[in-house]
N, C-alpha and C positions, 0 to 999 in steps of 0.2 A: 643488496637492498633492492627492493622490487617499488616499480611506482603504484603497486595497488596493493597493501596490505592485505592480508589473509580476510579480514571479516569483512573488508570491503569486497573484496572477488566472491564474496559466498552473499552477499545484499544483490549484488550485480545479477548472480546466477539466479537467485529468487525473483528477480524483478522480469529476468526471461520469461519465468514458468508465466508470475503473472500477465504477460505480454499477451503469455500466449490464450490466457483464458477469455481474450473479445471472442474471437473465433467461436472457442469451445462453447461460451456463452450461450450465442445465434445459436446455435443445436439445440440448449436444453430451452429456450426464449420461447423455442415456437411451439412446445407442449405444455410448459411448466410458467404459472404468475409469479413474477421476481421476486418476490418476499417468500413465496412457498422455497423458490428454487435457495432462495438464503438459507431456509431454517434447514431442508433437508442437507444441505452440502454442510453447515456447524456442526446439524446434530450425527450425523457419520461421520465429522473429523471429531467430534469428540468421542465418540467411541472406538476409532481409531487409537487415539492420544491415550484414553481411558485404561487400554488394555495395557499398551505400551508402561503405560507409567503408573500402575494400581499401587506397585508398593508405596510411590512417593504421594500420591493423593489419601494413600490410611497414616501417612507420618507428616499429614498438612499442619503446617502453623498459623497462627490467626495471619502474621502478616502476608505470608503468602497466598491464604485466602484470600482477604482484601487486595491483594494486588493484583488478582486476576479476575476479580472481580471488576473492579474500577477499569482496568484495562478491557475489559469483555462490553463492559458500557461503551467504551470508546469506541472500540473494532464496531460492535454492532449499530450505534447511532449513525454512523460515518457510513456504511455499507447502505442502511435505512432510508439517510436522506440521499446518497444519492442515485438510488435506486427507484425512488419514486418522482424526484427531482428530474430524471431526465424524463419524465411523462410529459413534462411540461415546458420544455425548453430543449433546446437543439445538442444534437451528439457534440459540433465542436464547441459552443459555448461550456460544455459539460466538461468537457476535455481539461478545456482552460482554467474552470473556477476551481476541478478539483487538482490541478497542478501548482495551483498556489499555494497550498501546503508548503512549499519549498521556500514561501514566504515568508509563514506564521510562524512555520518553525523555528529557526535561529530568535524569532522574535520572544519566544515561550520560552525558549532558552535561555534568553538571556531572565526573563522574569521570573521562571521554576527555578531554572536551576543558578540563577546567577555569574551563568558560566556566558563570556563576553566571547561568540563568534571569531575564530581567526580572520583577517584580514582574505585569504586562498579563499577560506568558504565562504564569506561573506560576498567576494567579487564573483565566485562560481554559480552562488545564488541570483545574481543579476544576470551574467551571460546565460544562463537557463531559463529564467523566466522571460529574455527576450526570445528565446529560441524557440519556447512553450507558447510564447504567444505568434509568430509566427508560422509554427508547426499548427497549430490547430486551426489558426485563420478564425474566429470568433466570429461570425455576420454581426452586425449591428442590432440596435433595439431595445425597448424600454427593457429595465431589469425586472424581472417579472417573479413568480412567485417558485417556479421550477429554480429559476437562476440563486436565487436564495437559498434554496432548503442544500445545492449543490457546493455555496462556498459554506454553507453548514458543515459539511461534508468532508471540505478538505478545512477545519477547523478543529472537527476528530479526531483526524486523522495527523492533523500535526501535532495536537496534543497527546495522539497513544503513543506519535514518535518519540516526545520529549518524557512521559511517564512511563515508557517503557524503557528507557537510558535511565528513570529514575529508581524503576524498582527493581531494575537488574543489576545496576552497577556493582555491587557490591559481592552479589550470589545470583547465582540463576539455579530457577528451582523448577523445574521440569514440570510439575502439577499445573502452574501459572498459564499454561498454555491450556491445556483439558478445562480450566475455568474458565477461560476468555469465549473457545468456543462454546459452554455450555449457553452462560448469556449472550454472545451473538444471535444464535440459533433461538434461542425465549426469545428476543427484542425480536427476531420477524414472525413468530408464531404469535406473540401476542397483538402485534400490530396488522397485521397481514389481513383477519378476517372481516378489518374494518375498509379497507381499502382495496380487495383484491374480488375478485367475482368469478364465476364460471367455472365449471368444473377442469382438473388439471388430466392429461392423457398422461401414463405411465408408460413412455414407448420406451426400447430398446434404447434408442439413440440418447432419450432426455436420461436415462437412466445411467446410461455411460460416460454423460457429460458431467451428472453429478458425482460419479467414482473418479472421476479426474482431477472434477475442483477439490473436491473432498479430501483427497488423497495427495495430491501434486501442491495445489495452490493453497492448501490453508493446512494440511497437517506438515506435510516439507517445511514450505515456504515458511509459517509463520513460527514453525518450532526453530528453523534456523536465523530467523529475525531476532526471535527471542533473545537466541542463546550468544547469538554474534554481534547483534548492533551497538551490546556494552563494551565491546574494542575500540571503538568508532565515537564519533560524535553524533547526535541527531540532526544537525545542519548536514553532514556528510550524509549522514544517510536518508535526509530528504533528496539532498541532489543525485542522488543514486539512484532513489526510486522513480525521478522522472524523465528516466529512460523507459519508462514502462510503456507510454505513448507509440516510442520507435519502436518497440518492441514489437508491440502490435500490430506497427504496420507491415514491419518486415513479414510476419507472421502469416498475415493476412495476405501480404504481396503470394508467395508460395503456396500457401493451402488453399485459396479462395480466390486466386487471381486478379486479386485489388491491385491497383496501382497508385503509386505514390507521384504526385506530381512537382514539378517544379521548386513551387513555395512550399510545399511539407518536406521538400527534401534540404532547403536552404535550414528549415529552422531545427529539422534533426542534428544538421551538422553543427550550427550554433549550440545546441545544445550539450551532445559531444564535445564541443568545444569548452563548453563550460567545468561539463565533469572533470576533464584531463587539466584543466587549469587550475584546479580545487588541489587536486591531485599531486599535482605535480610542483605546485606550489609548496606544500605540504613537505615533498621532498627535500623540495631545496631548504626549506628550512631546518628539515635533521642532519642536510649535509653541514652545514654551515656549522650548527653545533657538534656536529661533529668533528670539526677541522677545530674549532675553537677549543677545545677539553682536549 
């Protein structure tokens, strides 16, 4: 018996890729406006996903339309607000409101699905978002309207967690992903031209940053979210995904020569802390029944 179940260690290994996409970001940032840079990085993972899976998108069913549809709303809204959300409000308050996800979620949870949090995740969820809140160190200051549209943000984003446990539990159907990015990709191309200005440079670099997100961070990642996060619970795999944070910084620390200081390193480790407590809490309670049968 392993303390990280299989579709846990493959959420873990997605939340790296995304870790690592601050980085890759800042590359495509300084040619491309971040709605543009959304719709083009969708609309090439769903072409991607598209080819991949044509047989199963000519044998779609209504419900697996609708489900990736309504999931494609989420992904995209969630990306939208908080994309423009940090125009207006600071990198670590951003950090912070979209980490609360790891909040709403068990709470959606229990209201979607009527499924009552374990006790492991439920405390995993507290030790993380202490750790979340001093990993990011928040400044102070009135809540303002960026601050806003960012816990919009992680509201999306905890709801695609718990409606994607919902529309997968049962079957996962491989089209469901090719629909999520098709409406991502619309939700920033339709919104974008109202909010975005200036012409975009097509350099080599912003070009190769989009083949990475494209490819790495949203056909990988989100087809193996997909297909895996129905092993799991979505409270587990909120707290899974807010290692994304460390992620980055580690990432950053190597490629970019950022450094992590003192208090971001206290609250990574609280955070860690958290997950392995979820975790392993978790164990102990299969051991137990298992001793007991």
């Amino acid at each position: 018996m392993t303390i990280f179940p299989r579709a846990d260690r493959y959420l873990l290994a997605i939340t790296l890729i995304w870790g690592s996409t601050f980085s890759v970001t800042k590359v495509a940032l300084t040619d491309l406006p971040p709605l543009m840079l959304q719709g083009m990085r969708f609309s090439l993972a769903a072409l991607m996903v598209g080819i991949y899976t044509w047989r199963d998108i000519k044998a779609t069913t209504p419900g697996s339309l609708k489900s990736g549809l309504i999931l494609g709303l989420l992904l995209g809204l969630g990306f939208t607000f908080q994309t423009v959300g940090l125009v207006h409000t600071t990198a670590s308050k951003a950090g912070f409101l979209t980490g609360t996800m790891v909040v709403f979620t068990p709470l959606l949870q229990l209201l979607i699905e009527r499924r009552m949090p374990s006790f492991g995740n439920t405390a995993g969820v507290l030790i993380v978002g202490i750790g979340l809140y001093i990993f990011t160190s928040p400044a102070g200051g009135d809540f303002n309207l960026g601050d806003f549209l960012v816990l919009l943000c992680a509201v999306a984003f905890a709801f695609y967690i718990v409606y994607l446990d919902v529309f997968t539990k049962a079957e996962f159907r491989r089209e469901i992903v090719f629909y999520q990015f098709v409406v991502t990709a619309a939700v920033a191309f339709a919104i974008g031209p109202f909010l975005e200005y200036g012409a975009p440079e097509f350099t080599i670099d912003a070009m190769g940053a989009v083949l990475y997100l494209a490819f790495f961070a949203s056909t990988v990642a989100i087809f193996v979210q997909s297909k895996y996060q129905r092993e799991t619970t979505p409270t587990r795999a909120a707290i899974i995904f807010t290692m994304e944070p460390v992620f980055a910084a580690l990432i950053a620390f190597f490629a970019l020569r950022e450094t992590m200081g003192v208090v971001e390193a206290t609250g990574a480790a609280v955070m860690v802390a958290g997950l392995l407590f979820s975790e392993l809490y978790g164990l102990r309670g299969k051991r137990a029944s298992d001793k007991s049968a």
